[in-house]
KEDOMAR-260147 format. One line per 10 residues: number of its first residue (from 1); for each residue y, x, z negated of N, C-alpha, C. Coordinates in pm, 1 decimal, decimal comma. Atoms other than C-alpha are relative to their C-alpha. Last residue first. Layout:
<sites>
NUM = Y/X/Z/Y/X/Z/Y/X/Z ~ ...
</sites>
This chain:
<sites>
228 = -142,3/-1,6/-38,2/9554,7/10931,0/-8701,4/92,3/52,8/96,4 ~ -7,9/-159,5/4,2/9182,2/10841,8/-8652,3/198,6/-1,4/7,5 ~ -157,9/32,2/-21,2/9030,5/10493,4/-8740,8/30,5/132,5/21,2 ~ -120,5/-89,8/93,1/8694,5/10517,8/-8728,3/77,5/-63,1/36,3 ~ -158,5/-12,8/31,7/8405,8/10295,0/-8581,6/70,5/60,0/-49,2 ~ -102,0/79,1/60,2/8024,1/10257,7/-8532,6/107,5/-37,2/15,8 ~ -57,4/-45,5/108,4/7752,1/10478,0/-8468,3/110,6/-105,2/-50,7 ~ 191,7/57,5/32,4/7476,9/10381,6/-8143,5/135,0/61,3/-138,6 ~ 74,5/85,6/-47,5/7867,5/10521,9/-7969,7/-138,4/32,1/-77,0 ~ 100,4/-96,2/-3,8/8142,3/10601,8/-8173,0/-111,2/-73,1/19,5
218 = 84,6/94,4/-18,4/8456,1/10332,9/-8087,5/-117,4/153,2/10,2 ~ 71,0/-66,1/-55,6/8767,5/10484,5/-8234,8/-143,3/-109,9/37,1 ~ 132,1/37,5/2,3/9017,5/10255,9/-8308,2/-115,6/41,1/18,6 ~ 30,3/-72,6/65,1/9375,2/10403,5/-8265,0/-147,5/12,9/-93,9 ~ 129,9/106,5/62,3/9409,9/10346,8/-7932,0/-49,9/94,3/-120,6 ~ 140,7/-4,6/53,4/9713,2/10555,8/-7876,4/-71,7/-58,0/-84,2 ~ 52,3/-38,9/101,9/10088,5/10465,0/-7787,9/-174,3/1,4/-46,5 ~ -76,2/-135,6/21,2/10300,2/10430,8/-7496,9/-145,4/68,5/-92,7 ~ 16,4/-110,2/-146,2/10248,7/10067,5/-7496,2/97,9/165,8/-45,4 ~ -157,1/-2,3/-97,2/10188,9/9931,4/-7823,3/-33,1/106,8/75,0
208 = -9,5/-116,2/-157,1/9833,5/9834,5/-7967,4/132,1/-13,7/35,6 ~ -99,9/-156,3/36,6/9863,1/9707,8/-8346,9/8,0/54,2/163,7 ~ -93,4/24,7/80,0/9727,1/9323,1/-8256,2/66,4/151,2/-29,8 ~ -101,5/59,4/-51,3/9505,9/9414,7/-7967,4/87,2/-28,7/-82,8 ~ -83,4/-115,1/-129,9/9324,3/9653,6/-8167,5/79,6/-66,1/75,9 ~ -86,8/-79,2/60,8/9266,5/9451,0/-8457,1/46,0/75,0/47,2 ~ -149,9/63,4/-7,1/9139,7/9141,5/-8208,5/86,0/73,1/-110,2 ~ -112,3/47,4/-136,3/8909,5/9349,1/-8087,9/74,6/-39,0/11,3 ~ -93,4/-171,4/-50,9/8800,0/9518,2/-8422,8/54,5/-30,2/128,2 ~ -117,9/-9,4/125,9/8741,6/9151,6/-8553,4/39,5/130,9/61,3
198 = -107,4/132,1/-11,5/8537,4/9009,7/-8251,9/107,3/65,0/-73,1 ~ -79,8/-21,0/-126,8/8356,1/9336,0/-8282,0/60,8/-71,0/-9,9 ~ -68,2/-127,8/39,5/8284,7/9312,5/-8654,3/1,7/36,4/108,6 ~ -108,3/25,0/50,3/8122,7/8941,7/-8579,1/94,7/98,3/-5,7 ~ -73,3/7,4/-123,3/7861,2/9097,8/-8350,1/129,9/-27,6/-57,9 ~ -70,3/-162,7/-65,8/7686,2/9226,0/-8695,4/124,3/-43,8/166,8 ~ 91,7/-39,6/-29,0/7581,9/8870,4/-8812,7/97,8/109,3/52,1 ~ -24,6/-13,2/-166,0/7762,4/8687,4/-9060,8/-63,1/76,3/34,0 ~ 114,0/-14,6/-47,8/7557,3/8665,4/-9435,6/14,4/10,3/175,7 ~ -33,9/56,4/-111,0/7834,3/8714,3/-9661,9/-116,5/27,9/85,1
188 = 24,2/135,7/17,2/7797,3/8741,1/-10022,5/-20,8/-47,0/131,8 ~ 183,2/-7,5/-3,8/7751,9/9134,9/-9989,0/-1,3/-221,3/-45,9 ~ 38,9/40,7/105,9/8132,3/9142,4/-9887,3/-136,2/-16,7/28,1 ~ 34,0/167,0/25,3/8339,1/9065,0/-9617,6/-90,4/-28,6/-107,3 ~ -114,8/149,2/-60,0/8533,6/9335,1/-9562,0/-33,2/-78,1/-33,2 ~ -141,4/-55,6/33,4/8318,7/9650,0/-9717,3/123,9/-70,3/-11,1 ~ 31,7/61,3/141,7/7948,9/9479,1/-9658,3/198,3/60,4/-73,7 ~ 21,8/129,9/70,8/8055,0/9403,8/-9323,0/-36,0/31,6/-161,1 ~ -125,4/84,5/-11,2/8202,8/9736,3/-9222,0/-29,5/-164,2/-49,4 ~ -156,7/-24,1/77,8/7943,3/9863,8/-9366,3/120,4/-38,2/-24,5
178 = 43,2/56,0/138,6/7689,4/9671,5/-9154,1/48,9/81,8/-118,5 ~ 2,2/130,9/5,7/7860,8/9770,6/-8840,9/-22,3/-43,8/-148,9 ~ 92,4/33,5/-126,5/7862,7/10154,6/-8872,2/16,7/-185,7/-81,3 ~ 107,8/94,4/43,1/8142,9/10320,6/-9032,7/-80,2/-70,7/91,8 ~ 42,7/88,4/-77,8/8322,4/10674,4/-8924,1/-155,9/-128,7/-51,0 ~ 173,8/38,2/-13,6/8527,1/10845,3/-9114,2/-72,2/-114,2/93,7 ~ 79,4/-51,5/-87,3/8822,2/10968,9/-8945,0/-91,4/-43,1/-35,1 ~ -17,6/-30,9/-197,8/9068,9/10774,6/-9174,7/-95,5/107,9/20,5 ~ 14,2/-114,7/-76,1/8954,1/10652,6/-9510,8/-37,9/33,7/150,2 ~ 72,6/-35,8/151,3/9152,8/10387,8/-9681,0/-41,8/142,5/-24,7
168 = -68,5/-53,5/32,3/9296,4/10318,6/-9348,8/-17,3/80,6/-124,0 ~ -7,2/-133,8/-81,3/8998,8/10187,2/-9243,1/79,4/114,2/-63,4 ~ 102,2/-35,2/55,7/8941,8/9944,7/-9566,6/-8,0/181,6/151,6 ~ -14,9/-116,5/81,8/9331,5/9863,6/-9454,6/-113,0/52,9/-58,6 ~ -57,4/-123,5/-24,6/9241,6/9761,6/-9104,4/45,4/58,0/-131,6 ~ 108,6/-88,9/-100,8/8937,5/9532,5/-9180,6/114,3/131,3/7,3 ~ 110,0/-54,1/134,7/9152,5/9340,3/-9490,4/-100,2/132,8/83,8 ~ -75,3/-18,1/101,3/9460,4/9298,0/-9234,4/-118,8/101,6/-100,8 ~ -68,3/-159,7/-80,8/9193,5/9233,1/-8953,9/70,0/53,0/-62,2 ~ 157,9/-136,4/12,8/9015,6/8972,4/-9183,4/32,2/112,2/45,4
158 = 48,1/-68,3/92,8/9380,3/8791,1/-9309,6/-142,1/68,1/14,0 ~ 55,4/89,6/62,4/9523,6/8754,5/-8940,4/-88,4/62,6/-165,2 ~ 160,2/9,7/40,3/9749,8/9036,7/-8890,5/-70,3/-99,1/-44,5 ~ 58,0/120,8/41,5/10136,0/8998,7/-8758,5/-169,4/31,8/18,3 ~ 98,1/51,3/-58,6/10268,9/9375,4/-8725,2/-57,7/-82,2/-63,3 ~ 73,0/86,2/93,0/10632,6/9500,4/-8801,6/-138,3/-68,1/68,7 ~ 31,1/181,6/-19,2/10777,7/9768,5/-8621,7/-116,7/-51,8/-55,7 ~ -87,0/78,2/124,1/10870,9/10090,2/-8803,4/-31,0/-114,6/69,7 ~ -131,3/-71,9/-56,4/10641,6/10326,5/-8570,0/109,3/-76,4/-78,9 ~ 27,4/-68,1/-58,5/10336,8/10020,2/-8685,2/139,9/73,0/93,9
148 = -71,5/-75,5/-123,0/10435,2/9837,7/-8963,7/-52,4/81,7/89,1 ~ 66,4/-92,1/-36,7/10200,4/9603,2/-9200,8/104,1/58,0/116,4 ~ -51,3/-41,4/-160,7/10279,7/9397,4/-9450,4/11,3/123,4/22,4 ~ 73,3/46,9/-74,6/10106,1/9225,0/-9781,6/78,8/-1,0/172,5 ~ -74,7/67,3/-96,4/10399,5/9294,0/-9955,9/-81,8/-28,2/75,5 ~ -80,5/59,1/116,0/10176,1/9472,7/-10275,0/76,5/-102,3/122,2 ~ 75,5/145,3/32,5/9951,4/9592,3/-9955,7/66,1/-92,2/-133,0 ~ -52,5/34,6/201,6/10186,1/9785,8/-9822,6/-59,1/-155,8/-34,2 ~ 95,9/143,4/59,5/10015,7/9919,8/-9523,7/64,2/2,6/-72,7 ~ -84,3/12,6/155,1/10236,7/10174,9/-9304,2/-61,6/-94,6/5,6
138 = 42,0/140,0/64,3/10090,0/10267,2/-8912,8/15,2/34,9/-177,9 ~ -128,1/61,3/-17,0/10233,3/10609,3/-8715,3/31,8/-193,6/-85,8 ~ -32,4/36,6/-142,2/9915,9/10795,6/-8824,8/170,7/-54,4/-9,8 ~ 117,7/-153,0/-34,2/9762,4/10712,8/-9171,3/77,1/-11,9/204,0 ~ -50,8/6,1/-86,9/10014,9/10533,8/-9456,2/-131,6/92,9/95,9 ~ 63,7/-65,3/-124,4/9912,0/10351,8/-9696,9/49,4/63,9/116,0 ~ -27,5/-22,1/-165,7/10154,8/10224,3/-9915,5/-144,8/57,1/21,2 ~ -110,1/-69,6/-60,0/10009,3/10197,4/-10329,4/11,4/-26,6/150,7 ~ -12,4/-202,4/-26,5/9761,8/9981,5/-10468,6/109,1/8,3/89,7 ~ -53,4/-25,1/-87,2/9831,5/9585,3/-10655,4/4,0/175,3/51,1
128 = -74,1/-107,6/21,0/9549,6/9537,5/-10889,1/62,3/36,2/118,7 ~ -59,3/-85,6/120,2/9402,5/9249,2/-10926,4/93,7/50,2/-30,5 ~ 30,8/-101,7/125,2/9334,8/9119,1/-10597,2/68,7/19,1/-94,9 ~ -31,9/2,2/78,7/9409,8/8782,8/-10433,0/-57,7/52,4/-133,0 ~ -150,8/-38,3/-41,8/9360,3/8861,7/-10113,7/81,4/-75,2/-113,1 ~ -57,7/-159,9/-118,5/9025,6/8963,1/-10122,9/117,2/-7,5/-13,6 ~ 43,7/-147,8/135,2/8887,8/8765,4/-10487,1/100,6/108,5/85,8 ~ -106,0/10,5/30,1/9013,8/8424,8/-10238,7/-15,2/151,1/-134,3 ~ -108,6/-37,2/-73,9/8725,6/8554,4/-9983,7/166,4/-49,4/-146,0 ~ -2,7/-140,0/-23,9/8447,7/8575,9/-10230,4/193,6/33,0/99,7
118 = 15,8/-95,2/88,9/8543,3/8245,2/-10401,3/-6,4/113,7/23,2 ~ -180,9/31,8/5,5/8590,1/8050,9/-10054,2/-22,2/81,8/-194,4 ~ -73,9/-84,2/-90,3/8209,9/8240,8/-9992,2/164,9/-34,1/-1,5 ~ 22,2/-133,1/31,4/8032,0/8126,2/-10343,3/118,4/67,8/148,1 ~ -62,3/2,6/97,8/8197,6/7725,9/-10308,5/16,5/221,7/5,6 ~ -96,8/-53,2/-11,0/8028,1/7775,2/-9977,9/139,8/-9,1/-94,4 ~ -25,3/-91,6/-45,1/7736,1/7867,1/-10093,2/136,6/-17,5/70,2 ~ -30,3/-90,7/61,5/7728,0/7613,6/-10357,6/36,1/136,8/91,4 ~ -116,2/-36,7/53,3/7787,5/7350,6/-10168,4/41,8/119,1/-65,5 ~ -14,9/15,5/151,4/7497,4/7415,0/-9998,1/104,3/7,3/-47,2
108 = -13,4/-68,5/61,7/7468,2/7343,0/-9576,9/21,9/8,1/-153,5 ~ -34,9/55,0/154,2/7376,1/7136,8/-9329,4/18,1/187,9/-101,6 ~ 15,5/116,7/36,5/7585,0/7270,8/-9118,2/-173,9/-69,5/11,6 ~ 44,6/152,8/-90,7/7660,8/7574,7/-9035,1/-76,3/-91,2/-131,8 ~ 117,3/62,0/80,7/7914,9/7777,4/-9238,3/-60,7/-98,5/78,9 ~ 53,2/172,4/-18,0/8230,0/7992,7/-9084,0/-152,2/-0,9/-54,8 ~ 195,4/-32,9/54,2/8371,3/8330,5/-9160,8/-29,7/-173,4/62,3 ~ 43,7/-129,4/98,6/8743,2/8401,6/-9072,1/-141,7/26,8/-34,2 ~ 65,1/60,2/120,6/8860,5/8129,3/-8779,6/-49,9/150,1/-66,5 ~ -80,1/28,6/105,8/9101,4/8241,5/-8498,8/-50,4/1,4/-180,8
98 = -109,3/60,6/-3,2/9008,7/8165,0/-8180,2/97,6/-14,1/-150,9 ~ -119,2/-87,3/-119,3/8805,1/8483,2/-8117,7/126,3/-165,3/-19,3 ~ -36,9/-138,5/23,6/8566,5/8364,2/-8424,1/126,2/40,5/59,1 ~ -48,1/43,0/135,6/8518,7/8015,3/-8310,8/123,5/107,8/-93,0 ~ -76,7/76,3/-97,4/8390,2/8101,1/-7968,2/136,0/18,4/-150,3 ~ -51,4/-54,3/-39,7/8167,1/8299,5/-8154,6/177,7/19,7/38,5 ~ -36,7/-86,1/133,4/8033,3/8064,8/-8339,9/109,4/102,4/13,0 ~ -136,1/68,2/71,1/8035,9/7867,0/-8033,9/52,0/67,0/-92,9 ~ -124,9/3,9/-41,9/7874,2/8160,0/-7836,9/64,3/-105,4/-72,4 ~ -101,4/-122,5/-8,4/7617,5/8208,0/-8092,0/138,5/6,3/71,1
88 = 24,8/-107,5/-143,1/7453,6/7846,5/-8064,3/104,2/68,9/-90,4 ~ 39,9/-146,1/-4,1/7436,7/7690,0/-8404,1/-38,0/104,2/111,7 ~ 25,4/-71,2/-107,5/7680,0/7397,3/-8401,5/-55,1/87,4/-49,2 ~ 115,0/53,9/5,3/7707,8/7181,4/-8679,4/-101,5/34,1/97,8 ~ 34,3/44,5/-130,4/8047,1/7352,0/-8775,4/-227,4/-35,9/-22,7 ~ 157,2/48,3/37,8/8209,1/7401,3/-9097,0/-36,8/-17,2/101,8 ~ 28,2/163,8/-94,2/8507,2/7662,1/-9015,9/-141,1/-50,3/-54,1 ~ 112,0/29,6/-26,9/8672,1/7860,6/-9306,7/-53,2/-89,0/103,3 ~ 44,5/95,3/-16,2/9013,8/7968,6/-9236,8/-168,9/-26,1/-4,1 ~ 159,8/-17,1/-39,5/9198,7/8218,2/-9416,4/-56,6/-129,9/69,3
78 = 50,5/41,4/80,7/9642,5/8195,2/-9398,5/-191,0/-5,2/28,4 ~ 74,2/-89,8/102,5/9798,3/8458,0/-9275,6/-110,8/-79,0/-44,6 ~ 34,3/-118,1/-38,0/9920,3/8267,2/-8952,2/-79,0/95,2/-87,8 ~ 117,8/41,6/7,5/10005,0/7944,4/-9098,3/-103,1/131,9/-12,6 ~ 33,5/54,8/133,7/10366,2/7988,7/-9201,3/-151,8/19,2/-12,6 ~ -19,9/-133,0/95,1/10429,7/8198,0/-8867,3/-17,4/-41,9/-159,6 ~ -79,6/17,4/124,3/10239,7/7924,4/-8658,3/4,0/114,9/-72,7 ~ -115,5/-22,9/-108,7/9979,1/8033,3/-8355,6/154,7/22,7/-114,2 ~ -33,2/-162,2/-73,8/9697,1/8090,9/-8555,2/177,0/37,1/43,9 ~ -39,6/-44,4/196,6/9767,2/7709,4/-8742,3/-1,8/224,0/41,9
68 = -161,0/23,7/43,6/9770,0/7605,9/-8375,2/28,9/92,1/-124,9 ~ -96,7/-52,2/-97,2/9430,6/7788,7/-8266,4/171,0/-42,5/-8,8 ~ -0,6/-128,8/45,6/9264,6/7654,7/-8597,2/81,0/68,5/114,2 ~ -54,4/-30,0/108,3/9350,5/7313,7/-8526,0/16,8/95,1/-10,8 ~ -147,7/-15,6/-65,3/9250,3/7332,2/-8134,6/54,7/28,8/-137,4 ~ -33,8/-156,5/-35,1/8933,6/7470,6/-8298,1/154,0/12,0/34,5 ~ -69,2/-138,2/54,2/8945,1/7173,2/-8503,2/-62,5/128,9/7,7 ~ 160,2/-56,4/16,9/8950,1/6905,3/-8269,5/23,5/151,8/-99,8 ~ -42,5/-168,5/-72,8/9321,6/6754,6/-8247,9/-168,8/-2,8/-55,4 ~ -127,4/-59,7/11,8/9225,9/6393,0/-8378,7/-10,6/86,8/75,2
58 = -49,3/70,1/-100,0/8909,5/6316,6/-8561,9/141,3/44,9/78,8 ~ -64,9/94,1/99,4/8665,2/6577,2/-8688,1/101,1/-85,2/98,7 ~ -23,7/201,5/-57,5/8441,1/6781,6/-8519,2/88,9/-94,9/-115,6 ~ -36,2/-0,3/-134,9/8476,7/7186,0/-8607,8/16,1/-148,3/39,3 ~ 114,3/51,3/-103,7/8521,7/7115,9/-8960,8/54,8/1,1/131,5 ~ -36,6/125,7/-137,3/8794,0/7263,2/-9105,0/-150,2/8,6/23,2 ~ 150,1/11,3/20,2/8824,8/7462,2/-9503,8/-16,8/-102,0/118,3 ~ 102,5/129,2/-52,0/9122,1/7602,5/-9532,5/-111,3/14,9/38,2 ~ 94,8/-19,4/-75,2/9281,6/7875,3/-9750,7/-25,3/-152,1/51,2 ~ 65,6/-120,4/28,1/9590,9/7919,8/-9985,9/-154,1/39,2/99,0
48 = 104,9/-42,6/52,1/9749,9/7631,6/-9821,5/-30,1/134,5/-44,8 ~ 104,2/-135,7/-47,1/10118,1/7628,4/-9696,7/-109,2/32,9/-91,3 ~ -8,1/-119,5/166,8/10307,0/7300,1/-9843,2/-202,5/86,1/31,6 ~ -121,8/56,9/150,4/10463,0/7075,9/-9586,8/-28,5/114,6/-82,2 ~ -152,0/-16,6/7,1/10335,9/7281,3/-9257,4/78,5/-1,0/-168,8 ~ -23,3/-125,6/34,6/9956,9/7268,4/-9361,9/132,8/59,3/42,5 ~ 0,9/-78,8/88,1/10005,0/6920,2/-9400,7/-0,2/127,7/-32,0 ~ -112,3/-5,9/108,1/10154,6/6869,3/-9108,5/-65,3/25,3/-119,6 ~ -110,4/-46,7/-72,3/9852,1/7004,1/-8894,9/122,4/34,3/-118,6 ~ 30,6/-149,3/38,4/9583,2/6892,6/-9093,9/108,6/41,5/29,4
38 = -10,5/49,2/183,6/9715,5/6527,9/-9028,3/-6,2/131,8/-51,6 ~ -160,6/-38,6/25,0/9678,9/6630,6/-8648,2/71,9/-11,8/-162,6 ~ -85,6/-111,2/-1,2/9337,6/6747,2/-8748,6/154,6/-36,8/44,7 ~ -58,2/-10,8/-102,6/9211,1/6427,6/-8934,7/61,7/112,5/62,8 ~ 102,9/18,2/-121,8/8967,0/6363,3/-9186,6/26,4/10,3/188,8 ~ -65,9/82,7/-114,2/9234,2/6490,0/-9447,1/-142,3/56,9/138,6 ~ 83,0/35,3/-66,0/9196,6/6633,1/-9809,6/52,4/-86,4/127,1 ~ -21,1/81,0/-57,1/9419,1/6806,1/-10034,6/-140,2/36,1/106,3 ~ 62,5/33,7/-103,2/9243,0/7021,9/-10303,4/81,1/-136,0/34,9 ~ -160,4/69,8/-114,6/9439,5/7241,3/-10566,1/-66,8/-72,5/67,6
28 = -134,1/-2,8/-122,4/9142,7/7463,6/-10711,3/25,1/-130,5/0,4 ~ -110,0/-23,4/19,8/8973,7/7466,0/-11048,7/80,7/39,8/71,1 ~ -6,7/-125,1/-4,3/8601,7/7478,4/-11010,4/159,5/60,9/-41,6 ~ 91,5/-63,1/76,4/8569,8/7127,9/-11050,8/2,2/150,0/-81,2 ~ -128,4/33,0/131,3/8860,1/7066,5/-10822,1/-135,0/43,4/-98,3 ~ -144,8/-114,4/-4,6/8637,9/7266,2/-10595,5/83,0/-22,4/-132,2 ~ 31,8/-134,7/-2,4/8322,0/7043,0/-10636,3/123,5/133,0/-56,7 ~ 73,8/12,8/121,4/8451,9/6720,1/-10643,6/-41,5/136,2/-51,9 ~ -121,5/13,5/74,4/8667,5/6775,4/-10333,9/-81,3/40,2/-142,7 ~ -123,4/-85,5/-37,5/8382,2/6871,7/-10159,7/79,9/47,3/-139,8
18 = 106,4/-93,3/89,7/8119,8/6602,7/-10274,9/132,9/126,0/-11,9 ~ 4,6/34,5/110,1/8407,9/6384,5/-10129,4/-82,7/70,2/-174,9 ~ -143,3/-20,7/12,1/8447,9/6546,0/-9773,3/39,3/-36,7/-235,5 ~ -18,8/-157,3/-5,0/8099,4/6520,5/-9762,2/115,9/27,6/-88,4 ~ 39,1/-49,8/103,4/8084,5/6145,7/-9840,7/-30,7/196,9/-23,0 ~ -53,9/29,5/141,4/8367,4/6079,9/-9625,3/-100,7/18,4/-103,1 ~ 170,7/74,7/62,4/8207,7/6281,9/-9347,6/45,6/12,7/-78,6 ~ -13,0/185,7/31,3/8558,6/6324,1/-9166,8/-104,2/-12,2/-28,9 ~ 125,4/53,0/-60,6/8642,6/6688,5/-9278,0/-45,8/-134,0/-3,1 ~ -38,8/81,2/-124,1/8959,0/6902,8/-9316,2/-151,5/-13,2/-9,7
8 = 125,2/35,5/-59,0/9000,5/7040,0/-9672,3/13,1/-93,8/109,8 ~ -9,4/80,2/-92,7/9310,5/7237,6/-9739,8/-135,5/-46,7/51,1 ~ 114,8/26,6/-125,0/9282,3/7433,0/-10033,3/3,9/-122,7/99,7 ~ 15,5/129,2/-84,1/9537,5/7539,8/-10298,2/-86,7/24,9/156,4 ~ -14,1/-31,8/-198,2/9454,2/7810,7/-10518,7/-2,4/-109,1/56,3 ~ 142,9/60,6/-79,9/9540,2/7699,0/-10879,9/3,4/59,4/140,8 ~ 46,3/160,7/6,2/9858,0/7878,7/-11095,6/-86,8/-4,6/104,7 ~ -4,5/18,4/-144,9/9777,6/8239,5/-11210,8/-15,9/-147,5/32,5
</sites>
């Protein structure tokens, strides 16, 4: 398997440097850039396997980053870690609904987030390719990493992708928050339960067509299903 390439966005040149050091270390790919319009084209020229943005950096700011690279059909799959220095909830938050996959405040251990761009590149670059899915009017093929709903095609960021096929997996059951986190994101991950709304809100707006039934169940002091 050749290297995972990583897009590192952060202007604390001795950060940014431990970083690099680190990863390549480890045996990823690492471009580097203290700049988000710089982020920008690079993640045009040659489509990262994951990034790694600091919310402050110079340039586009990188939420606006992460809200472009959302927007983009090259970019669109791709994971984003945010570093931020911020620890209010609503930024984190903020962060979340614009796009970003897990984020890390600041200060923080290389090693942990060496351990979380390791947990997340294990997700979507499993092993063992499994069969269609199908539950309802919705088709997973996770070997093609695409998703139809009635035969139309549906754009998933990679946590809602990973959130809706652990549903699909098994339909009617019903999981409670901290399942759904240890199931998606893993016992490495230390986000806080609100996160797995952000993500089922923006997995329901992404499959919802008119005509057609919310297929999300919301069980109340209980959790979530999927139901076909």
């Amino acid at each position: 398997m050749s290297a995972a390439k990583l897009l590192l966005v952060e202007d604390d040149p001795a950060l940014s440097e431990l970083l690099e050091f680190r990863f390549e270390n480890e045996g990823y790919s690492v471009r580097c850039t203290k700049d988000g319009d710089d982020a920008l084209v690079l993640a045009a020229e040659d489509t990262p396997d994951l990034i790694i943005l600091d919310w402050m950096i110079e340039g586009t700011s990188g939420i606006e980053v992460c809200r472009q690279l959302r927007r983009s059909k090259e970019t669109a799959h791709v994971p984003i870690i945010m570093l931020t220095a911020r620890e209010d909830e609503d930024d984190r938050i903020r962060g979340l609904d614009t796009g970003a996959d897990d984020y890390v405040t600041k200060p923080f251990s290389p090693r942990e987030l060496l351990a979380r761009v390791a947990a997340v590149m294990r997700r979507i670059r499993p092993v063992l390719a499994g069969e269609t899915i199908e539950v309802g009017d919705i088709r997973l093929d996770p070997v093609a990493h695409k998703v139809e709903r009635a035969g139309t095609p549906i754009k998933l960021g990679p946590t809602e992708y990973r959130l809706l096929q652990f549903f699909m997996e098994s339909p009617g059951r019903v999981f409670s928050r901290n399942q759904l986190l240890d199931g998606v994101w893993g016992t490495e991950s230390d986000i806080e339960l609100r996160t797995v709304d952000v993500h089922i809100r923006r997995l329901r707006k992404a499959i919802e067509m008119d005509g057609k039934k919310d297929l999300i169940r919301t069980v109340r002091s209980a959790g979530y299903a999927m139901e076909g």
